[in-house]
C-alpha positions in Angstrom: 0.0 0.0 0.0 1.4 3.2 -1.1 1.3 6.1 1.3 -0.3 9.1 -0.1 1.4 12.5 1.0 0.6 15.6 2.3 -0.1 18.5 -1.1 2.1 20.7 -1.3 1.2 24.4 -0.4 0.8 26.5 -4.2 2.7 29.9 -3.4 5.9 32.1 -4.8 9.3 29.9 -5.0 11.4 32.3 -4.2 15.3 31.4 -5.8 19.1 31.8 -5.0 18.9 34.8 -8.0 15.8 36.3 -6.7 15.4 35.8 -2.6 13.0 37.1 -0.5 14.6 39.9 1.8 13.1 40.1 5.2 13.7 40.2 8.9 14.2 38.1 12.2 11.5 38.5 14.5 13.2 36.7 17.4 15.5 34.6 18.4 16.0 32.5 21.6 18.8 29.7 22.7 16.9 26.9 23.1 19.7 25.1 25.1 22.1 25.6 28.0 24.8 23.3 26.9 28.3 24.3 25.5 27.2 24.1 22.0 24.8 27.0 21.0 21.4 25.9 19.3 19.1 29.0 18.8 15.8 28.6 17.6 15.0 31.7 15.5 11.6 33.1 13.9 11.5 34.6 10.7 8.6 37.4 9.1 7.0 35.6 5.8 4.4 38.3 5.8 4.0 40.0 2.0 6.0 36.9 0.3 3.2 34.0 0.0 5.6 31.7 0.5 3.7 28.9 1.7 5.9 25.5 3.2 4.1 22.1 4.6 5.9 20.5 7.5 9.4 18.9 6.4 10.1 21.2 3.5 12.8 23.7 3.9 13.8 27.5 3.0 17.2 28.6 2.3 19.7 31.0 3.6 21.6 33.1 2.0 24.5 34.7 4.2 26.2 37.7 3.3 29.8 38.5 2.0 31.8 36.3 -0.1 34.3 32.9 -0.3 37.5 33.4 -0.5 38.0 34.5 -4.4 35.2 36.7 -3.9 32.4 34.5 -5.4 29.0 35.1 -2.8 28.4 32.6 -0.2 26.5 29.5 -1.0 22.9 28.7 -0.1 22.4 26.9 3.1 19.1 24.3 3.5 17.3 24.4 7.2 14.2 23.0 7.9 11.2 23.9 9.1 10.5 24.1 12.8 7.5 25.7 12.7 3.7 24.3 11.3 2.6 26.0 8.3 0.9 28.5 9.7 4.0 29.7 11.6 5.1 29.9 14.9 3.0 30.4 17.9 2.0 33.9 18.4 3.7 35.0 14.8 1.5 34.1 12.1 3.0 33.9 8.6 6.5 33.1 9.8 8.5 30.2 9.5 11.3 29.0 13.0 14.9 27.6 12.2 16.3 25.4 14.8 20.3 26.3 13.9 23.3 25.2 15.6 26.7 27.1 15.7 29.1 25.4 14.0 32.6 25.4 15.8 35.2 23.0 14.8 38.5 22.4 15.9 41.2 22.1 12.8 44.4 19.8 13.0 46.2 22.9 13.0 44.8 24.2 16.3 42.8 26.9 15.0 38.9 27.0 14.8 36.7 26.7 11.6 33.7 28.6 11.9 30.4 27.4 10.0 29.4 30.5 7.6 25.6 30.3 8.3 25.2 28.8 11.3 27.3 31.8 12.7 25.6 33.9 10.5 22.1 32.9 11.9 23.2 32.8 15.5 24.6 35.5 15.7 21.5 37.6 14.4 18.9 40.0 16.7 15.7 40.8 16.2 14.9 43.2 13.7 18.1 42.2 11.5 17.7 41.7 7.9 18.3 38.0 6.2 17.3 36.6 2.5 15.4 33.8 2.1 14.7 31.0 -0.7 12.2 28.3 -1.1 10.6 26.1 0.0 12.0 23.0 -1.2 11.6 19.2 -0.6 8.6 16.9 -1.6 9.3 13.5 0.1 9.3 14.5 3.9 5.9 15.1 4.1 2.8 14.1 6.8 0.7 11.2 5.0 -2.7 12.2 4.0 -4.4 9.6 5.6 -4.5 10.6 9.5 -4.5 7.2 10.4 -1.3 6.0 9.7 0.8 5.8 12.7 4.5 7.6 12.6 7.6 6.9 13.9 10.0 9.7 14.1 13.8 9.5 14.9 16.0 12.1 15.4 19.1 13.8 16.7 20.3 16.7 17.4 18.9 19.6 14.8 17.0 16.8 13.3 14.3 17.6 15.3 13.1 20.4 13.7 10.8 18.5 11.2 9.1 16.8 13.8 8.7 19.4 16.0 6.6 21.2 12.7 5.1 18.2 12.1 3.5 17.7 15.6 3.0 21.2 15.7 0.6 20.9 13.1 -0.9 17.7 14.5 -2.0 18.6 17.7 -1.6 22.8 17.2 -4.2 23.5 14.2 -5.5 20.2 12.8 -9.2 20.0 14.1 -9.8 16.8 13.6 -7.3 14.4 16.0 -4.6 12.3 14.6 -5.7 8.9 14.4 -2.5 6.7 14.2 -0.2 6.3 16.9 3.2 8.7 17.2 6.0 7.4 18.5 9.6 9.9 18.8 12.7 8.4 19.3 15.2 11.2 20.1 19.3 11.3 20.5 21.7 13.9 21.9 24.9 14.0 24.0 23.3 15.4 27.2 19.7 16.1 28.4 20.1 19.8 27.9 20.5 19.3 24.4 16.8 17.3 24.2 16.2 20.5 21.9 12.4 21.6 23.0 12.3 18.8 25.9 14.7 20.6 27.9 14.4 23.6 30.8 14.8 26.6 28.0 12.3 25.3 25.9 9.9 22.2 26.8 7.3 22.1 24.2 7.5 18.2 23.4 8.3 17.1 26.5 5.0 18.8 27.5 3.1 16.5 24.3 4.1 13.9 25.6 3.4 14.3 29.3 -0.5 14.7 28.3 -0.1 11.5 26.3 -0.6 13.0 23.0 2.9 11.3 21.2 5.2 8.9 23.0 8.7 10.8 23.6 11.5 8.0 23.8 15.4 9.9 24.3 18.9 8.2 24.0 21.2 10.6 26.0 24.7 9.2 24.9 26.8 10.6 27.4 24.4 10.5 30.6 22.9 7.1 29.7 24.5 3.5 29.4 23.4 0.5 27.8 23.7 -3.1 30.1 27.2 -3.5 28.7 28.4 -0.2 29.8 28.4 1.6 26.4 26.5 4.4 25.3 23.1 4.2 24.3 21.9 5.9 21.0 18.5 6.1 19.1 19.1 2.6 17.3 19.2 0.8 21.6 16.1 2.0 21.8 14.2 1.1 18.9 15.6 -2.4 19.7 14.3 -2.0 23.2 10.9 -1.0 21.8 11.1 -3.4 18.9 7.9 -5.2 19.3 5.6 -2.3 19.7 7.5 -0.5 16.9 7.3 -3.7 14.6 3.4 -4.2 15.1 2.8 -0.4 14.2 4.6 -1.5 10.9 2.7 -4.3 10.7 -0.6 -3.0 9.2 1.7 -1.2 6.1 -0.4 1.6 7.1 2.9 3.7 8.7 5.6 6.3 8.1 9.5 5.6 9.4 10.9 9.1 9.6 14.6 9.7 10.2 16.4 13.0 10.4 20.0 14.0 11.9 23.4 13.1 11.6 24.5 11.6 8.5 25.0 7.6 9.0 22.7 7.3 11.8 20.5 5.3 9.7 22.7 2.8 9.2 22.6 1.4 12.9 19.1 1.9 12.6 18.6 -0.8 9.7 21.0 -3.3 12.2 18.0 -3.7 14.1 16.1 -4.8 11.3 18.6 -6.5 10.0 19.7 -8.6 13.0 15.3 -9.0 13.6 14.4 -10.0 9.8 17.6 -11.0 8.3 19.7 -9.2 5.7 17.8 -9.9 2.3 14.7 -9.7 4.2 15.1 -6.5 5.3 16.5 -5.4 2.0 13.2 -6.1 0.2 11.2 -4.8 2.8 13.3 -1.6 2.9 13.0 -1.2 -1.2 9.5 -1.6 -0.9 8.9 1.3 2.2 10.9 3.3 -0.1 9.1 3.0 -2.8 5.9 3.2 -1.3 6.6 6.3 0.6 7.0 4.6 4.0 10.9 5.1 4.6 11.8 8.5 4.3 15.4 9.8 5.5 17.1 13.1 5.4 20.2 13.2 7.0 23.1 15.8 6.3 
C-alpha cells in the first residue's frame, strides 16, 4: 500500500537569484549546553511563501568565499507548522546550531551560516529561498501511525510536524506517534529541555510517546553508550506491530550515517535480504523517508 502525502502548499518559490529579503523576528537559545542551538523566527508576511511541514527554506549569508564568489545557499528545515510559529503568524522557525570545529592545525573553523544565523537579533535583515523538498511530508491519511527518529537539529521536522498535529488540525490524529530522540546530554533534548519544553509537554498529556537516548548521561547493560538505534531495539515489538498493518511512516532526520545502525536492528530481527526487500519496498511506497546531512 502506497502512502499518499501531504499536497504541497501553491505559493511564490522564491530562488538563489531572486530571494525574498526580510527580517528576524526573534531569536532564543533553546539550550544551555556548551554548544549553541538558537531557535529563530523569521517574518514571511508580503512573500506568499507557503511550506508544509518537512520542507525547507534557504539561507543566504552575506559577504563572499575566499575568491570573492558570494556565499553558497544553506538548506534548514522547518521548525514551525505551516501557519507559523505560535504567536507569529505567517512566519516560519529555524532550529540552527553554531558550528565550531576544531582544525588539526589548532585553529577554529567557523560554520558561515550557522554563525551567521546565531549571531542575528531581532529586527536584523536576512534573505530567504524556497521552499523546497517533496518526500518529507505528513501522510494524508491521519490514520497512519509515525515513527519519528531524530538527533540533534534533526528535530526540527518533527517538531513542525507535531506542531501541526495537535496545534491547528481540528480533527485528531488517528495513528499512533511514537519519537525516538538522540543527543549527547539532556540539555540538548532540543524543545524537551528547561529553555524550551514544548514536546516534552506533548508527551506528558499523552498525545505522542517521547523516547530519548542521551549518549553521554545514559549507558546501555554493557556499559556503552546508548543511541537512538538501543532504543528502537528496546521497543522493537511495539515499533514492529505499528509497521505491521503497512499503514505507517518511518521518519529519520540527523546526523548523516545514523540510519545505518538503525537498519542493524532490522537486519539482526528480519535478516539481511529480508530487510533489504522490505526496505525497497517502504521506499518506494513512501513509508521510509530519510534526510540526514
Amino acid at each position: 500500500m502506497k502512502i499518499e502525502k501531504e499536497a504541497l502548499a501553491t505559493g511564490t518559490t522564491y530562488k538563489p537569484s531572486e530571494p525574498f529579503s526580510t527580517k528576524v523576528l526573534t531569536t532564543v537559545s533553546i539550550t544551555n549546553a556548551e554548544e549553541e542551538v538558537k531557535h529563530l523566527v523569521i517574518d514571511l508576511k508580503g512573500s506568499n511563501l507557503l511550506y508544509r511541514e518537512g520542507q525547507s527554506i534557504g539561507v543566504l549569508p552575506p559577504g563572499t568565499q575566499p575568491g570573492g564568489k558570494p556565499h553558497k545557499l544553506r538548506l534548514y528545515s522547518v521548525a514551525s507548522s505551516r501557519n507559523g510559529d505560535p504567536g507569529f503568524p505567517e512566519t516560519a522557525s529555524l532550529c540552527v546550531k553554531r558550528l565550531i570545529e576544531q582544525k588539526e592545525d589548532g585553529t577554529k573553523y567557523l560554520g558561515v551560516a550557522s554563525n551567521y544565523l546565531c549571531d542575528l537579533r531581532a529586527g536584523d535583515p536576512v534573505l530567504v529561498t524556497g521552499p523546497v523538498g517533496i518526500h518529507f511530508l505528513l501522510p494524508k491519511d491521519d490514520s497512519a501511525n509515525l515513527i519519528f527518529v531524530a538527533t540533534g537539529t534533526g528535530i526540527a521536522p518533527f517538531k513542525a510536524f507535531l506542531d501541526y498535529i495537535f496545534r491547528e488540525r481540528q480533527e485528531p490524529w488517528k495513528g499512533q506517534i511514537i519519537l525516538i530522540f538522540g543527543a549527547k546530554f539532556k540539555s540538548e533534548l532540543l524543545y524537551c529541555n528547561d529553555l524550551n519544553s514544548e514536546l516534552q509537554v506533548l508527551s506528558d498529556a499523552g498525545k505522542c510517546k517521547l523516547i530519548t537516548a542521551i549518549s553521554r548521561e545514559q549507558q546501555n547493560p554493557d556499559g556503552s553508550r546508548v543511541y537512538v538505534q538501543h532504543r528502537i531495539q528496546e521497543n522493537f515489538s511495539e515499533i514492529a506491530n505499528l509497521m505491521e498493518s503497512g499503514n505507517f511512516c518511518f521518519y529519520i532526520c540527523g546526523l548523516k550515517g545514523m540510519e545505518r545502525g538503525i537498519e542493524d536492528v532490522f537486519r539482526a530481527h528480519l535478516g539481511a535480504d529480508e530487510w533489504e526487500k522490505r526496505k525497497l519496498e517502504y521506499k518506494k511506497d513512501g513509508k521510509w523517508i530519510v534526510e540526514v546531512y
